[in-house]
C-alpha positions in Angstrom: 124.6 -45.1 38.1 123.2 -43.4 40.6 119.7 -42.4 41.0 119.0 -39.0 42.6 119.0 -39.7 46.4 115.9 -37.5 47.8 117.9 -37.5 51.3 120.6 -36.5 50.4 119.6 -33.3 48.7 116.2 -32.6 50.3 115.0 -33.5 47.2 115.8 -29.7 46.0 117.1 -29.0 42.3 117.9 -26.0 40.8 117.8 -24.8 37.2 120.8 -21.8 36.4 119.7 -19.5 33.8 120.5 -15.8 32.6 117.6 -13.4 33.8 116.5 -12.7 30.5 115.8 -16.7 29.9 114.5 -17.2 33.6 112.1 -14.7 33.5 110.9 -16.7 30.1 110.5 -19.6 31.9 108.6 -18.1 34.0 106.2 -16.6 32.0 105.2 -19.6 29.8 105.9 -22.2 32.4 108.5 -23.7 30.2 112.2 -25.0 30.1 114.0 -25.4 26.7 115.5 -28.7 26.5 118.9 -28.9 25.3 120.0 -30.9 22.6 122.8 -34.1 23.4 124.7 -32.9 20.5 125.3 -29.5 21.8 126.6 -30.2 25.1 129.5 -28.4 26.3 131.6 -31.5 26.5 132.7 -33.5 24.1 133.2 -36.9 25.2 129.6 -35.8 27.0 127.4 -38.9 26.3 129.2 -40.7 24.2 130.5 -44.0 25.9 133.3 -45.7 23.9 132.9 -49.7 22.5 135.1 -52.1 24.4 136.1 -53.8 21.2 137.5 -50.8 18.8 141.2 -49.6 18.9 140.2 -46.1 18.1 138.0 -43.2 20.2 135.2 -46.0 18.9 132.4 -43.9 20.4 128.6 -45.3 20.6 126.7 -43.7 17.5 124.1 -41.9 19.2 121.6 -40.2 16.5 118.7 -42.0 16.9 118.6 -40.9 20.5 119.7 -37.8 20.3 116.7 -36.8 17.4 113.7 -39.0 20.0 115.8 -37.6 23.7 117.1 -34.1 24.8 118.8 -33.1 28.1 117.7 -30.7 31.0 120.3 -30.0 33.7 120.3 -28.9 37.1 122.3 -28.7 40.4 122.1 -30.1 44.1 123.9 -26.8 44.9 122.7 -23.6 45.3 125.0 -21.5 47.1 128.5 -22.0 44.9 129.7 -19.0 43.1 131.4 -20.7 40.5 127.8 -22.3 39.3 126.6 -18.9 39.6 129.6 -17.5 37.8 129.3 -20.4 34.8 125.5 -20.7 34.8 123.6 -17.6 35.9 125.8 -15.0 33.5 128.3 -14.2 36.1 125.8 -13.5 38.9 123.5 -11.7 37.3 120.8 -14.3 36.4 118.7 -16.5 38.5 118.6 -20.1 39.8 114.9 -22.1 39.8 114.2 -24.4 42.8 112.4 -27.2 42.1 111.5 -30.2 44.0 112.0 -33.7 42.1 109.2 -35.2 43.2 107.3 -33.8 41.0 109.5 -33.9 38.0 108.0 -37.3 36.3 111.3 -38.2 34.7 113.6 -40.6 35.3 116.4 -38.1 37.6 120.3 -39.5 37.7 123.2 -38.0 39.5 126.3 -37.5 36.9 129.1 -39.8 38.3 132.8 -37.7 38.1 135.8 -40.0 36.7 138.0 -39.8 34.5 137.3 -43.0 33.0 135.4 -43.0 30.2 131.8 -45.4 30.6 132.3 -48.3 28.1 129.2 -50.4 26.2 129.8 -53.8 24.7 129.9 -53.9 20.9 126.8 -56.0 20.6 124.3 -52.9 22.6 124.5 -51.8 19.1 122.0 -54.7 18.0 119.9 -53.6 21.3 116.4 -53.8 20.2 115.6 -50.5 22.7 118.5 -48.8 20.9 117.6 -49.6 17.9 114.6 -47.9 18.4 116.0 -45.0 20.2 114.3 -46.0 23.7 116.2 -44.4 26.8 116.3 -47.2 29.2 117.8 -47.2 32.7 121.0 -49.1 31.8 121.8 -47.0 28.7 120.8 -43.5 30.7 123.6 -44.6 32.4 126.1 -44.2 30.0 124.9 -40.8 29.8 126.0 -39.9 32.9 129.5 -39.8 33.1 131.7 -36.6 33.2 135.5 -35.9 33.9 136.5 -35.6 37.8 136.7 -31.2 36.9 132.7 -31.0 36.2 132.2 -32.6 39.7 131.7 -28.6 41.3 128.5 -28.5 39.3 126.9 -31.3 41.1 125.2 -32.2 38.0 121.6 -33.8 37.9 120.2 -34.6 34.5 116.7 -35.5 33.1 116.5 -36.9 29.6 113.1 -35.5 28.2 111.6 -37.6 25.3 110.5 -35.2 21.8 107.8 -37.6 20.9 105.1 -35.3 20.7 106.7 -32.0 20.6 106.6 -29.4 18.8 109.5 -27.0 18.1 109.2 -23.1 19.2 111.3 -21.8 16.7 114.5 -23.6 16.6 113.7 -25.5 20.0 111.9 -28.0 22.2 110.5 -27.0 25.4 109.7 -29.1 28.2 106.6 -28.1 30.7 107.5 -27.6 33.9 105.2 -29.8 36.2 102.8 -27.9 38.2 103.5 -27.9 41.8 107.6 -28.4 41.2 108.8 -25.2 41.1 109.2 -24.3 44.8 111.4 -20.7 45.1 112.9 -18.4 42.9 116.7 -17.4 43.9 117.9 -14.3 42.3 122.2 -14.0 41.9 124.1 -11.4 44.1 124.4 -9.1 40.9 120.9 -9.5 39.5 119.1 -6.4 38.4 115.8 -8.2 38.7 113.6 -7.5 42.0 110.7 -9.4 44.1 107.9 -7.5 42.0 109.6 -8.8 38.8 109.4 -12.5 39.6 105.7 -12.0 40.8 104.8 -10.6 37.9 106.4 -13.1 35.3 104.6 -15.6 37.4 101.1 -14.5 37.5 98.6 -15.8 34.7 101.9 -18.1 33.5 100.9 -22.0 33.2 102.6 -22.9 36.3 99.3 -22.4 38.1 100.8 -20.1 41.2 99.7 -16.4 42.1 103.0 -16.2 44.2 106.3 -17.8 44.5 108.8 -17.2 47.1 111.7 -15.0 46.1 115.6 -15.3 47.7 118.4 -13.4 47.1 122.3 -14.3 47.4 124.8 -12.3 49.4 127.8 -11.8 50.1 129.4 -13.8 53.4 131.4 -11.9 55.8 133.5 -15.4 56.8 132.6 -17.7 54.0 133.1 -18.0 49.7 129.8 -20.0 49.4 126.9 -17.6 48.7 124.3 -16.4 51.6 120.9 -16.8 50.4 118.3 -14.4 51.8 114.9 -13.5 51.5 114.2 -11.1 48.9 
């Protein structure tokens, strides 16, 4: 498994949201985590055990009730993120920079193999206990060869400590990560809006820069201009 390469992406993540749930984050400096059980994929996180005949996938429970699941991109300009993610267009996309996310930050691997644990990792002591450790985040970040457009990078937030906000867990976004604010070709929201969500929120900033995506005259991939 690969761990995010800095290089490669200059270090630059971005969160997809609708506006409505972007300009929340915003406000209370705050992402809701998602929940392993709910992910959109099925065979998402659930490694199979070499030794059973059947789907044999790895019971996760005790995980999934101490871990949840943030995801982001590497890309920012393709329109089918923006179509998937950001309600067709319309929502917005948070920069951040991973060096100042504390968690551990691995790159989903595309296959169409599904990732494989030997039968005795259920007598693990850290999976016993529900620890995410490197070798079993791994398993955790394997997705069929047709997610590989989202160019998927995951963080694995622990709910120690946490306390739901109505039906969900929310993770604080570190103070100094979140680096631009890009707004989708069909958003309704403006510069003034994202200034305003941001000022007196937890993230500690009076301004943030604001970009906007376009249309391009030669090219499918978004344009991304200053707002």
């Amino acid at each position: 498994m690969e761990e995010i390469n800095k290089n490669s992406t200059n270090g630059f993540l971005y969160r997809y949201l609708p506006a409505e749930f972007g300009l929340q984050a915003l406000q209370t400096g705050r992402l809701k985590i998602g929940r392993i059980s709910e992910l959109n994929d099925p065979h998402d996180c659930m490694p199979y055990i070499e030794n059973e005949k059947s789907y044999g996938a790895l019971e996760t429970s005790i995980l999934q009730e101490r871990h949840g699941v943030i995801s982001f991109s590497t890309k920012d300009n393709d329109p089918v993120i923006w179509s998937h993610y950001a309600d067709c267009h319309r929502g917005i996309a948070l920069k951040f920079h991973s060096d100042f996310l504390p968690d551990i930050t691995e790159r989903i691997e595309y296959t169409n193999i599904r990732p494989s644990v030997k039968d005795n990792m259920i007598n693990d002591e850290h999976y016993i206990k529900g620890n995410l450790t490197k070798s079993i985040i791994a398993k955790f970040c394997h997705k069929a060869e047709s997610w590989e457009y989202e160019g998927e990078v995951r963080i694995f937030p622990s709910l120690s400590g946490k306390k739901m906000r109505g039906t969900h867990y929310f993770y604080e976004i570190p103070k100094q990560s979140l680096k631009a604010v890009i707004l989708g070709a069909n958003c309704s929201l403006n510069w003034f809006d994202i200034q305003n969500a941001v000022k007196g929120s937890r993230l500690g900033i009076s301004k943030i820069p604001v970009f906007r995506c376009s249309k391009q005259r030669d090219s499918f991939l978004m344009g991304i201009d200053r707002a």
